[in-house]
C-alpha positions as CSV (number, residue, x, y, z in Angstrom):
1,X,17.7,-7.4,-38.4
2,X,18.0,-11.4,-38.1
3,X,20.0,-13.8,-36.7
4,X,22.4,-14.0,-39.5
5,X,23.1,-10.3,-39.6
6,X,24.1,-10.3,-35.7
7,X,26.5,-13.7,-36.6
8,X,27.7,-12.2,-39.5
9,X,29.0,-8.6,-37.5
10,X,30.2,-10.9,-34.6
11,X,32.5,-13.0,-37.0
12,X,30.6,-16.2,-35.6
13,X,28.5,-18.9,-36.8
14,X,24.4,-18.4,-36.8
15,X,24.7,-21.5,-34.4
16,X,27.2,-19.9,-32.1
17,X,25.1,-16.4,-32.2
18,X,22.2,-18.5,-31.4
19,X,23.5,-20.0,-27.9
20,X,25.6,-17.1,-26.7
21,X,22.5,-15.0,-27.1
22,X,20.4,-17.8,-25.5
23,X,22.6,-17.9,-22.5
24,X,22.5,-21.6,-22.9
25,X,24.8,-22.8,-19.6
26,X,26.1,-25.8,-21.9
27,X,27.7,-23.9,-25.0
28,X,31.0,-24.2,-24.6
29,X,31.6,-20.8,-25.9
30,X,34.7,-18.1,-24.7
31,X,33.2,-15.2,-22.2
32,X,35.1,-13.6,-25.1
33,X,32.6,-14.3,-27.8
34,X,30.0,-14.7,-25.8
35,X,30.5,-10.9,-25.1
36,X,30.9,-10.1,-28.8
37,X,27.6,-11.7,-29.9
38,X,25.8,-9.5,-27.5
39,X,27.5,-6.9,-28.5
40,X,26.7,-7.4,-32.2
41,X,23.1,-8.1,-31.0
42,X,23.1,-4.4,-29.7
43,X,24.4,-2.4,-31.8
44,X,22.1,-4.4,-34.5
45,X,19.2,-3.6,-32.1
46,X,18.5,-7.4,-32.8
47,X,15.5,-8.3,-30.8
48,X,15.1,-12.6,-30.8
49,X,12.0,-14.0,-31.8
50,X,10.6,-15.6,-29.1
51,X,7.9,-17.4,-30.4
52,X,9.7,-18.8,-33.3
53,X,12.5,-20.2,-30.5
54,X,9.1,-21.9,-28.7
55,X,7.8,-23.8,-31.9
56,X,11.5,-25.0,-32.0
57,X,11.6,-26.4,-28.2
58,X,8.1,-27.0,-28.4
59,X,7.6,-24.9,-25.4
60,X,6.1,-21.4,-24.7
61,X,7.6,-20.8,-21.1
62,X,4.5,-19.6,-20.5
63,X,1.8,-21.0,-17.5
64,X,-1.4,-20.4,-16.8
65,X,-2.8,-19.5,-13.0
66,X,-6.9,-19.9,-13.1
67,X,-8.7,-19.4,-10.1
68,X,-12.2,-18.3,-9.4
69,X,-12.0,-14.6,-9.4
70,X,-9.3,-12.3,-10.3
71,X,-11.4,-9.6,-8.3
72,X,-10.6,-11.3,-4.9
73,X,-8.2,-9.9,-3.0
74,X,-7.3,-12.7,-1.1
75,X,-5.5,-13.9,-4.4
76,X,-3.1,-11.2,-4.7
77,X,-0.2,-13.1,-2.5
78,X,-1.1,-16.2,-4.2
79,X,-0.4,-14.1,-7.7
80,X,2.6,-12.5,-6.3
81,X,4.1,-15.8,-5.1
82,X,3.8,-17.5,-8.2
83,X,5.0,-14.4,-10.3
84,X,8.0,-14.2,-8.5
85,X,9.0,-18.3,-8.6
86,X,8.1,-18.2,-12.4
87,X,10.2,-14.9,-12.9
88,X,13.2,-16.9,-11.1
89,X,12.8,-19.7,-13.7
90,X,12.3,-17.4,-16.8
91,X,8.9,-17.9,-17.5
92,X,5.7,-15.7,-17.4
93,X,2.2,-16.3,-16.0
94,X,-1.2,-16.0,-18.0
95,X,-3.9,-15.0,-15.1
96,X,-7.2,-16.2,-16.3
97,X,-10.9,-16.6,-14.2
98,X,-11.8,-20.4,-14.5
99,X,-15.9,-20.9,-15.8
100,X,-17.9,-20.9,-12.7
101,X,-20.1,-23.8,-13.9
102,X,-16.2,-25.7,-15.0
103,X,-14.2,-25.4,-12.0
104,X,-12.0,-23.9,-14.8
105,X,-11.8,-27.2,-16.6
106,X,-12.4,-25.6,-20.5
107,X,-10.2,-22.7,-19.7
108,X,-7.3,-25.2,-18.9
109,X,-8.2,-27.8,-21.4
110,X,-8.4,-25.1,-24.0
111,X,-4.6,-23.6,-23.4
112,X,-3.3,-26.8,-23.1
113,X,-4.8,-28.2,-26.3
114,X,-3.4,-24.9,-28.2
115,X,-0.3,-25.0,-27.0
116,X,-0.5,-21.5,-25.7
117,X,0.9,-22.4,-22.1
118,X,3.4,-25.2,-21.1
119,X,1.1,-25.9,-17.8
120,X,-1.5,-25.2,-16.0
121,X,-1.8,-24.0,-12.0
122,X,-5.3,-24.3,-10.9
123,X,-7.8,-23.6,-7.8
124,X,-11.1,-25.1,-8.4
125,X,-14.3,-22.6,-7.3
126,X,-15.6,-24.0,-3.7
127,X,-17.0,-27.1,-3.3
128,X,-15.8,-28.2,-6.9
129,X,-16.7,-32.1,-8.1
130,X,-13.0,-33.4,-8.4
131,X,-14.8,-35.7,-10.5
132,X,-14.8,-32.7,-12.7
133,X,-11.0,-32.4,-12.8
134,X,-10.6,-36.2,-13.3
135,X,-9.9,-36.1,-16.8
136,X,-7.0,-33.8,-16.8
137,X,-5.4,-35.9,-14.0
138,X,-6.2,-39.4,-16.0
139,X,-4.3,-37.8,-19.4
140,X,-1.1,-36.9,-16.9
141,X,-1.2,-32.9,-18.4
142,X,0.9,-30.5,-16.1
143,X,-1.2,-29.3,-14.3
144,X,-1.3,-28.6,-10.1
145,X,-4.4,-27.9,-8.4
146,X,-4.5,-25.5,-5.4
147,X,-6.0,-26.0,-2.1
148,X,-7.5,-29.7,-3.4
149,X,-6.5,-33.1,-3.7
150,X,-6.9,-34.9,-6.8
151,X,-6.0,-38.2,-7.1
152,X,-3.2,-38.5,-9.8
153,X,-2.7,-34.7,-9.9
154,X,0.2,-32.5,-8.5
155,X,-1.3,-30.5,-5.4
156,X,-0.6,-27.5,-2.7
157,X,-2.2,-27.0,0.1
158,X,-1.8,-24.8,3.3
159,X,-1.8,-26.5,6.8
160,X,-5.7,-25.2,7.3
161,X,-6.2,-26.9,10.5
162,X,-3.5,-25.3,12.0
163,X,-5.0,-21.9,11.3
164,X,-8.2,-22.8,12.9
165,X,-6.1,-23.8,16.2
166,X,-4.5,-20.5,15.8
167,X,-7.8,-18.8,15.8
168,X,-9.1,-20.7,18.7
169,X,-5.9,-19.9,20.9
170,X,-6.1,-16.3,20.4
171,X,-9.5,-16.0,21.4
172,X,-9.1,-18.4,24.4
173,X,-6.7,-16.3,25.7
174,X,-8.6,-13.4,25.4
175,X,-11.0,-15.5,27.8
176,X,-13.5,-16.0,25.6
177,X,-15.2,-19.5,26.4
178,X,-18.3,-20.0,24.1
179,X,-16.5,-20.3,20.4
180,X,-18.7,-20.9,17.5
181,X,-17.1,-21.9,13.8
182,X,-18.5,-20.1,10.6
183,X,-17.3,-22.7,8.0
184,X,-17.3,-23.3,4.5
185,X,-19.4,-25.3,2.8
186,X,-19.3,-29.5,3.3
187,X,-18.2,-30.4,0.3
188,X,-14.8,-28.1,0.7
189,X,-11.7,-30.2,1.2
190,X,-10.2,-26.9,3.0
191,X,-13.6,-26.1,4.7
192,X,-13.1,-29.6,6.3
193,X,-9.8,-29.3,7.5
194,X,-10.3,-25.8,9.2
195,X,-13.6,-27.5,11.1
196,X,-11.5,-30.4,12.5
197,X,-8.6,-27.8,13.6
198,X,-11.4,-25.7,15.1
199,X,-12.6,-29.2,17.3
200,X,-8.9,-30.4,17.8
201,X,-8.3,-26.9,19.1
202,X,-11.4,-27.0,21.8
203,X,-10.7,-30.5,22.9
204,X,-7.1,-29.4,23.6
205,X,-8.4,-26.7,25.4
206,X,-10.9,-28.7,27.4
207,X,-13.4,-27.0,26.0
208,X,-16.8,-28.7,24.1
209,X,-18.1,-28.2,20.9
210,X,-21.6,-26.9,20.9
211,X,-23.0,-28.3,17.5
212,X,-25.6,-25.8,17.1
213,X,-22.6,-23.1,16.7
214,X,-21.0,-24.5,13.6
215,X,-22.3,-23.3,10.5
216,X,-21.2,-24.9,7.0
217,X,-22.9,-22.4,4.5
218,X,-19.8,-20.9,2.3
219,X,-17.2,-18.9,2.0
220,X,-18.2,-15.5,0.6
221,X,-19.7,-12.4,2.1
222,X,-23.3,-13.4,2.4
223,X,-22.5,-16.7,3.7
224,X,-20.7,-15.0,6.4
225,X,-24.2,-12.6,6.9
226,X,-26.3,-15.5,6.7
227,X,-24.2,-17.5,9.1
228,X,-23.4,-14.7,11.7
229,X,-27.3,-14.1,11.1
230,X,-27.7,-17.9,12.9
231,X,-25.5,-17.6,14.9
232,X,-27.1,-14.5,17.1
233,X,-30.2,-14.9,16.9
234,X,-30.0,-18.0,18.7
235,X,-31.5,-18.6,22.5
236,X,-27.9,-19.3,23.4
237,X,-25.4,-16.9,21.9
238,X,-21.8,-17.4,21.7
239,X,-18.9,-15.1,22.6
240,X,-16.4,-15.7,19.7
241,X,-16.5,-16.8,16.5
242,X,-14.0,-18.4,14.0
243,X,-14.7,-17.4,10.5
244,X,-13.1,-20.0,8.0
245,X,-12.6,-17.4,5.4
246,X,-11.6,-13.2,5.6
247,X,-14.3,-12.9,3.1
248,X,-16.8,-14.7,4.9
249,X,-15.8,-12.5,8.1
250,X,-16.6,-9.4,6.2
251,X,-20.3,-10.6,6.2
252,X,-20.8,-11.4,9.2
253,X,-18.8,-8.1,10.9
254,X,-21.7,-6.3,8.5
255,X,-24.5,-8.9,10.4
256,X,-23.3,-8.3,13.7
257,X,-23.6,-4.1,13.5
258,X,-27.3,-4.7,11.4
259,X,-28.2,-6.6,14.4
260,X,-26.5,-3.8,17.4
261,X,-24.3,-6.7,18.4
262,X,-21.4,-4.8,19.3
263,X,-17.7,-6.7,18.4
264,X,-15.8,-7.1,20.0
265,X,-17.4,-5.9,23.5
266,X,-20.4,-8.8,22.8
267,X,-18.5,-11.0,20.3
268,X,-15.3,-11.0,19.3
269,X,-14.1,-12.4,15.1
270,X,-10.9,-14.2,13.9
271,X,-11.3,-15.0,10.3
272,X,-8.7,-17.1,8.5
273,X,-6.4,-15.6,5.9
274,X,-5.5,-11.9,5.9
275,X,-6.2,-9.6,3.1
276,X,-5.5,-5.5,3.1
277,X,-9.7,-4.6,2.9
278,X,-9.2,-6.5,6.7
279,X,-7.3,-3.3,8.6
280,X,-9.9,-0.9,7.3
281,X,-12.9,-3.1,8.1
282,X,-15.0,-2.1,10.9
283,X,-13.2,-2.7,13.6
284,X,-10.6,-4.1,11.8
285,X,-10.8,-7.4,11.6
286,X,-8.2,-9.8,13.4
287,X,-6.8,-12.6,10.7
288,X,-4.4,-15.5,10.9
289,X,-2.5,-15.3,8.0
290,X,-1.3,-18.3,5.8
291,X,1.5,-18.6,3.4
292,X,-0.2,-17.8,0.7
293,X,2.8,-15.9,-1.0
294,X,5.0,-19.3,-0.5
295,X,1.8,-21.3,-1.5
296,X,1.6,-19.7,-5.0
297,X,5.7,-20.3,-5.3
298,X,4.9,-23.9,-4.5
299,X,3.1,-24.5,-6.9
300,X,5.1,-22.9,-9.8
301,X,8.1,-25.6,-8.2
302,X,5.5,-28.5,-8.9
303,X,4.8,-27.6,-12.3
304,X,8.0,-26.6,-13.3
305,X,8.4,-30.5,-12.1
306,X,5.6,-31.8,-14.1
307,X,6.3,-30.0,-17.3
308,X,9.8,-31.5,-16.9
309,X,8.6,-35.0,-16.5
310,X,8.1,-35.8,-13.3
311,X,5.3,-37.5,-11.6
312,X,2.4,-36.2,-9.2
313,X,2.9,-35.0,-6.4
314,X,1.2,-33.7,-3.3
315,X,3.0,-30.1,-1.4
316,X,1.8,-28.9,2.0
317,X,2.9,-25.6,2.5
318,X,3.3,-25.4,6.1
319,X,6.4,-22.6,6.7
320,X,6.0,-20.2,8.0
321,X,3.5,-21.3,10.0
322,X,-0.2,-19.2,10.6
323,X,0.0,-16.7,12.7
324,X,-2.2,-14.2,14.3
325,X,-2.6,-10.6,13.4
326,X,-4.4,-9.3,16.2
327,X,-7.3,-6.1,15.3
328,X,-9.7,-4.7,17.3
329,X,-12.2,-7.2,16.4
330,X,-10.8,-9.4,19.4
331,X,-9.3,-6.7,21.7
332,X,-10.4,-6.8,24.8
């Protein structure tokens, strides 16, 4: 059945048909007929074609969320915060792994260029180049990156530093005084902001930063093993550790029982961000957990904006703020 058919059994113009069945807020059309269309629509079992609508508008109401690896289970909220916005504004998100050697770059020039997705929400692998992003942000395409700063690019990004801090005033007041900081690699925006919470944290704390205890290696499970690796087997060992990423703190809970170092009895582990693998680690594995969740609806906002029109902008998603989930990894 077409469009015609439905107008024609509702007594109404194709026109009229078209926006009651639309919903369009503007039509100035009687609750009346707007009820009669639908009506007609059903008992037609008209279904609208959607992507014949979208070459009309020029608009899919489709986006795009690319991130390094759909596997990771610390990007479930993320997912599930941006589903939810994007549900809330009609439109549906395309999940895709960007190219580990692109930062995602092709997969987001590539659905752009086809016109497959109105915009694009993207979080570069670790340590990406921005450089490598530059040419998206130069051509103004709606696009937000997550977690990094671009310069002429829409952004969101979580109040890292006040994570670290959280981690470091859980542990101090669990009396641990020698705190070391497994960290993500230097050329992480995020990795850089969690280091300088970690030192603002000891400095507030009167406490000082032993340089041989920070550790800048990465993010992921063996960077946490390599680090935690360093860390112990050091003259001087510490008591507590911040690990800038739940990933990275599976590795090095795995390091610490290769090595007999029992946690948290000899060392004791907050890792930032929580995921569900965390509470069935072993021991569970205390977390500070970010807004991930109201990250990912962030950044569906921005590029609702962007797709609109508007200009770049930068979003720090700081509510509600990190907070500790205590495990056994830091009980006493």
């Amino acid at each position: 059945m077409s469009l015609s058919d439905v107008a024609g059994r509702a007594g109404v113009s194709v026109s009229v048909a078209s926006r009651a069945l639309s919903g369009d807020p503007a039509a100035r059309l009687s609750e009346a007929t707007r009820r009669r269309v639908r009506q007609a629509a059903d008992e037609l079992a008209y279904r609208p074609n959607h992507a014949g609508r979208s070459l009309r508008r020029a608009r899919t109401d489709v986006i795009a969320l690319i991130v390094p690896d759909v596997t990771n289970a610390l990007f479930a909220e993320l997912t599930r915060g941006a589903d939810a916005e994007a549900a809330a504004r009609g439109l549906t998100v395309l999940l895709g792994r960007g190219d580990e050697t692109a930062t995602g770059l092709v997969l987001a020039e590539r659905l752009l260029a086809e016109g497959r997705v109105d915009g694009v929400i993207l979080q570069p692998r670790d340590g990406a180049d921005p450089q490598e992003l530059a040419p998206l942000a130069r051509a103004g395409a709606p696009v937000v990156i997550v977690h990094d700063e671009i310069a002429g690019a829409s952004a969101v990004l979580l109040d890292d530093a006040a994570a670290a801090m959280a981690a470091v005033d859980h542990l101090v007041a669990h009396g641990r005084q020698r705190l070391a900081l497994i960290g993500g690699i230097e050329a992480s925006s995020s990795a850089r902001r969690r280091e300088a919470g970690f030192r603002s944290a000891l400095a507030a704390h009167g406490m000082p930063v032993n340089e041989q205890w920070i550790t800048r290696l990465g993010y992921g499970p063996e960077d946490g093993r390599a680090a935690m690796g360093q860390l112990l087997k050091s003259d001087e060992r510490p008591d507590a550790v911040v690990v800038a990423n739940v990933n990275a703190g599976f590795g090095a809970l795995a390091e610490a029982a290769r090595l007999g170092v029992a946690v948290p009895e000899s060392v004791a582990l907050v890792a930032i961000h929580d995921s569900w693998p965390a509470a069935y680690s072993s021991p569970a594995l205390t977390c500070v957990r970010t807004p991930l969740y109201e990250l990912g609806r962030a950044a569906v906002a921005g590029l609702s904006d962007r797709i609109a029109g508007g200009g770049p902008q930068v979003v720090r998603v700081s509510v509600p703020a990190p907070v500790v989930v205590a495990r056994a990894s830091t009980a006493s």
